[in-house]
DRENDO-834006 format. One record per residue (C-alpha): x, y, z; residue in three letters; chain; residue number from 1. Coordinates in steps of 0.5 Angstrom, whole numbers, plus 2048, in hexadecimal, padded with zeros to 3 digits. Last residue first. Layout:
# residues N
X	Y	Z	ALA	A	NUM .
...
This chain:
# residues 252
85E	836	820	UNK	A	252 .
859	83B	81F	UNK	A	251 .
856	83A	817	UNK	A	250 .
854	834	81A	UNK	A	249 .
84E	838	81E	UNK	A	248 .
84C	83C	819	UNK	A	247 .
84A	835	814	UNK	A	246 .
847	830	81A	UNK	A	245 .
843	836	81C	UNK	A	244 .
840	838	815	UNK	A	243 .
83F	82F	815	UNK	A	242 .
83B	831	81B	UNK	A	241 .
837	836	817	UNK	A	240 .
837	832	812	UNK	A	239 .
834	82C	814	UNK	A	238 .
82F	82F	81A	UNK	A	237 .
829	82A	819	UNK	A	236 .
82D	824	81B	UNK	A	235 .
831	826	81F	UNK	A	234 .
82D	82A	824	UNK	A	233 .
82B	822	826	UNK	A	232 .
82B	824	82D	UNK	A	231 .
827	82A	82C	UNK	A	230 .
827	830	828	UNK	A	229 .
82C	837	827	UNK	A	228 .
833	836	828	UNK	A	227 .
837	838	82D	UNK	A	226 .
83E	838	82B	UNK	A	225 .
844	837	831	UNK	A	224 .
84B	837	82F	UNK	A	223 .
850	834	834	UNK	A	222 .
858	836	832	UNK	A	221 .
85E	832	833	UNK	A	220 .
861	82E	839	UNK	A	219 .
85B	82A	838	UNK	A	218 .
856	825	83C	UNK	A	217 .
854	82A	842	UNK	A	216 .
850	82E	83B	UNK	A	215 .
84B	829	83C	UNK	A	214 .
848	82B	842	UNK	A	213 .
845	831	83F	UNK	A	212 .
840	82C	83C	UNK	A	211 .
83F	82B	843	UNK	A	210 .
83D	832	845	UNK	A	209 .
839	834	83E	UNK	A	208 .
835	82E	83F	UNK	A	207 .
833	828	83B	UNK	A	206 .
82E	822	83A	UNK	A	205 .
829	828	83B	UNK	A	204 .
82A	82A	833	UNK	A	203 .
826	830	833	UNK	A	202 .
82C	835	831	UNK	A	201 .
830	82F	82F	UNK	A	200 .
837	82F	830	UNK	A	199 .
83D	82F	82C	UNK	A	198 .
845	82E	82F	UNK	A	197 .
84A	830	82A	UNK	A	196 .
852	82D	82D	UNK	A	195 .
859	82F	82C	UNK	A	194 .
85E	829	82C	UNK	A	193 .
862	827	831	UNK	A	192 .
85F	822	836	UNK	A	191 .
85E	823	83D	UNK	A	190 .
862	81D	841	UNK	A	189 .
85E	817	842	UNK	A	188 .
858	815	847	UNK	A	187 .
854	80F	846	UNK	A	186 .
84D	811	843	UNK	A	185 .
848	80A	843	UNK	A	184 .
844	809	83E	UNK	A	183 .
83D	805	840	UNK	A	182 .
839	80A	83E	UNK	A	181 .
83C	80B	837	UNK	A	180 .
83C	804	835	UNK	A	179 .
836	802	838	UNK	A	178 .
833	807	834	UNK	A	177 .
836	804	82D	UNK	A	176 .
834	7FF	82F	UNK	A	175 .
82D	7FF	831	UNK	A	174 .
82D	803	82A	UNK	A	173 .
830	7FE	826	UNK	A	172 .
82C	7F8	828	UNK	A	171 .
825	7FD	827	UNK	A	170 .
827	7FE	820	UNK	A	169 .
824	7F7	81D	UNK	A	168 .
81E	7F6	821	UNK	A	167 .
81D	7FD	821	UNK	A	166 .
81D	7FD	819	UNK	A	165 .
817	7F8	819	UNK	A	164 .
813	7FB	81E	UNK	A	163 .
813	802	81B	UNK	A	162 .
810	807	820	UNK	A	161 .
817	80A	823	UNK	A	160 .
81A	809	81C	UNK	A	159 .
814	80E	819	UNK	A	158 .
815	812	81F	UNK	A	157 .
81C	814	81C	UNK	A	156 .
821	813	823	UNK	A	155 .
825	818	826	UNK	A	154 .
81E	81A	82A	UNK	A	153 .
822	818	832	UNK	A	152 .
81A	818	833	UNK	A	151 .
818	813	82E	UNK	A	150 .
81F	80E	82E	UNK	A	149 .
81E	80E	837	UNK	A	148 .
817	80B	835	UNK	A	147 .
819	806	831	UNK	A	146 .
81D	804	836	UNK	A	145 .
818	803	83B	UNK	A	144 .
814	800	836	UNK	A	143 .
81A	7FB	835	UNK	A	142 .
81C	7FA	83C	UNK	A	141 .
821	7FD	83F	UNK	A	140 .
829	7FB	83E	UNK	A	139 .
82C	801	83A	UNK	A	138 .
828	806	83E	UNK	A	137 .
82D	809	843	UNK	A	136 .
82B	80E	849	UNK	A	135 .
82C	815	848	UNK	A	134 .
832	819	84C	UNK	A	133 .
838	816	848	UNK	A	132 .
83E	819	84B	UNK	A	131 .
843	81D	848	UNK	A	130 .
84A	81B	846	UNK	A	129 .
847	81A	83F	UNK	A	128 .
845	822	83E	UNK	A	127 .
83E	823	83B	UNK	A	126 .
83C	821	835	UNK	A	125 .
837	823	82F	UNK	A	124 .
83E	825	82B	UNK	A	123 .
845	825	82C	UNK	A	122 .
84A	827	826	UNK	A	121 .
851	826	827	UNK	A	120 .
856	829	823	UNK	A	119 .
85C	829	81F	UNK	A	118 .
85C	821	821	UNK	A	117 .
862	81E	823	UNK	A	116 .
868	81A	81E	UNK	A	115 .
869	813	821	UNK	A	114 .
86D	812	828	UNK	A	113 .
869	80B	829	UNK	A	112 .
867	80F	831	UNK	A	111 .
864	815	82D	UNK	A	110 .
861	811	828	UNK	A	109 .
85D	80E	82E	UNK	A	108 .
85C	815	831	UNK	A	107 .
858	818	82B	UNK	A	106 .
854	812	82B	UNK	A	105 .
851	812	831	UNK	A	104 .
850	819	830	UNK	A	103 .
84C	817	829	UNK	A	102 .
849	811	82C	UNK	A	101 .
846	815	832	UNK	A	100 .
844	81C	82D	UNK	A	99 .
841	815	827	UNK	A	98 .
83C	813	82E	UNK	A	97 .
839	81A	82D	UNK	A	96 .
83C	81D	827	UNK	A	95 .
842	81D	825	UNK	A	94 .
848	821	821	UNK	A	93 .
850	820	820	UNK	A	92 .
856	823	81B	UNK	A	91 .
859	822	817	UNK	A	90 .
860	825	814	UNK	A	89 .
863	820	80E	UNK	A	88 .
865	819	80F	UNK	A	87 .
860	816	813	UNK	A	86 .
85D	812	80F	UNK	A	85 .
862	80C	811	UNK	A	84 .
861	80C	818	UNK	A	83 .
859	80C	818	UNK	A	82 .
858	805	818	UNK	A	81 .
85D	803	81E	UNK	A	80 .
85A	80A	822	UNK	A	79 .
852	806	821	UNK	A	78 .
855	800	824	UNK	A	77 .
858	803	82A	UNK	A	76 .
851	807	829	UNK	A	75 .
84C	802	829	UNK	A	74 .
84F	7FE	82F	UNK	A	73 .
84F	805	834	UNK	A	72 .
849	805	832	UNK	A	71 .
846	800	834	UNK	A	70 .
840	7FC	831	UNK	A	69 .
843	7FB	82A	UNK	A	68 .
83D	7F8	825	UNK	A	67 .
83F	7F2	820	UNK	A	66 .
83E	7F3	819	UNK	A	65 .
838	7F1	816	UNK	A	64 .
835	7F9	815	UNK	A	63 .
83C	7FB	812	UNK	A	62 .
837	7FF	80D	UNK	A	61 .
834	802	811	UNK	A	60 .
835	801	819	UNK	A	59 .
838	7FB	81C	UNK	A	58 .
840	7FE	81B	UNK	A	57 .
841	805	81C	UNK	A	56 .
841	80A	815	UNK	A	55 .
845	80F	816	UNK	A	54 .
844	815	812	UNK	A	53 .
849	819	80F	UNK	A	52 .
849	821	80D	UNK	A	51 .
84F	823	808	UNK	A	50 .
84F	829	80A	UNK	A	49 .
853	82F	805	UNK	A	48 .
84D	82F	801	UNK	A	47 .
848	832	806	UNK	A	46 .
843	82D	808	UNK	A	45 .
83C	82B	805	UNK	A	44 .
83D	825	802	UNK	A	43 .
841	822	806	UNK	A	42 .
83C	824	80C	UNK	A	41 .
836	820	809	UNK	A	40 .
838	81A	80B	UNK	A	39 .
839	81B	812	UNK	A	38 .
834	818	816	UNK	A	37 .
835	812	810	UNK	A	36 .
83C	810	813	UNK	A	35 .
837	80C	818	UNK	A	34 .
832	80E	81F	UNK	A	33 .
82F	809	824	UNK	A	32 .
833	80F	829	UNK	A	31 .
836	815	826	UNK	A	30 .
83B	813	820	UNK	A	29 .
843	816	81F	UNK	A	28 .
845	81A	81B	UNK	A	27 .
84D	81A	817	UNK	A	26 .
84F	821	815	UNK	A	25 .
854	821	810	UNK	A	24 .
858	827	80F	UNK	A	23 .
85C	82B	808	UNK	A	22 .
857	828	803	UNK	A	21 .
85B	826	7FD	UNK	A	20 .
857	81F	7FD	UNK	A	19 .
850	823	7FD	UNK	A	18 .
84C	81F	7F7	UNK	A	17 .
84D	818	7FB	UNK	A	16 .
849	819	800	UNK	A	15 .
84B	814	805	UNK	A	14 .
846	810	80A	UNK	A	13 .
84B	80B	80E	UNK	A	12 .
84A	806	813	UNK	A	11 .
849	801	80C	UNK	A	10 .
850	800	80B	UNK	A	9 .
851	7FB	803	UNK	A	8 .
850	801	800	UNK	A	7 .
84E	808	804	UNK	A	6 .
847	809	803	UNK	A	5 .
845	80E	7FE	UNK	A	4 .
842	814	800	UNK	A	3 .
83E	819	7FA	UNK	A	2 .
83F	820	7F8	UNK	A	1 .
């Protein structure tokens, strides 16, 4: 099964073969990451979900189009481009920077009095109302930076050591880190929609404590998943995630 990008809307990777599944998920990439992180959960999933990655602007093949440096900017616009696809149960996933996009975006739609997620997936990231301990590194210099990419083990080596490509994606990944170490959480009321929680079990971005803290931002049940690996577990566990997606949507 292959996906297809939405004609005449590049944001969305839909798979075409799944059009009587019963619920979309719509993913969210981690920081320097595109609609490729989830490529080969549309073919893996159950039939009955329709797996949809979003594809950010100034990654892949929207890699000449104008980045967004705010969230809160990127996700009024994200709520315009995801209104008309949301006519059947969906539900939201994201990882890292995606789990911010994904919250924010939650309480967007909520604001347009458009139809709500089913449930939201929050991944590699601790509650947003909690303070960042670790000093920001959008803005250091190139070798410092570097070095950041290597120890946070996200990106291939080969990427890291390939001077053509960093040129290339080091914009975007200042960017993206600008724009989730610049966010700002404002207080609003909790939402209504049942949560997943996923943590690392070796993931040092992340504790069980402040990955509980996420459940402050619903009414409705919080469910906390530890899975085994690092900050990137979602790159090595696809099934195992997607199991969870799959058990835990079937709670509503």
């Amino acid at each position: 099964m292959q996906g297809t990008l939405v004609k005449s809307n590049p944001w969305f990777l839909l798979n075409s073969c799944k059009k009587s599944s019963s619920i979309r998920i719509f993913c969210l990439p981690y920081a320097g990451g595109g609609a490729s992180v989830y490529h080969s959960w549309v073919a893996s999933a159950p039939n009955h979900i329709e797996v949809c990655p979003i594809q950010l602007p100034g990654r892949e093949n929207r890699i000449s189009e104008e980045l967004f440096d705010n969230i809160q900017l990127l996700t009024k616009e994200l709520a315009t481009q995801i209104e008309p696809h949301v006519d059947k149960p969906y539900a939201l996933f994201g990882h890292s920077m995606g789990a911010l996009i994904v919250f924010e975006l939650a309480r967007e739609l909520r604001r347009r009095k458009i139809r709500e997620p089913e449930r939201l997936f929050f991944s590699g990231r601790i509650a947003p109302h909690v303070p960042r301990v670790k000093p920001p590194i959008h803005d250091l210099n190139h070798q410092s930076f570097l070095k950041c990419l290597y120890d946070l083990n996200g990106t291939p080596e080969s990427i890291l050591q390939n001077e053509e490509l960093m040129e290339l994606f080091m914009p975007m990944l200042r960017n993206d880190f600008k724009m989730v170490e610049t966010y700002e959480y404002i207080d609003e009321a909790p939402l209504n929609i049942p949560f997943s929680v996923l943590r690392g079990s070796e993931d040092s971005e992340t504790s069980a404590y402040f990955m509980n803290e996420w459940s402050k931002h619903t009414v409705n049940s919080c469910i906390q998943h530890l899975i085994k690996g690092n900050h990137f577990f979602l790159n090595d566990q696809p099934q195992k995630i997607l199991d969870l997606i799959n058990e835990d949507l079937s709670f509503k």
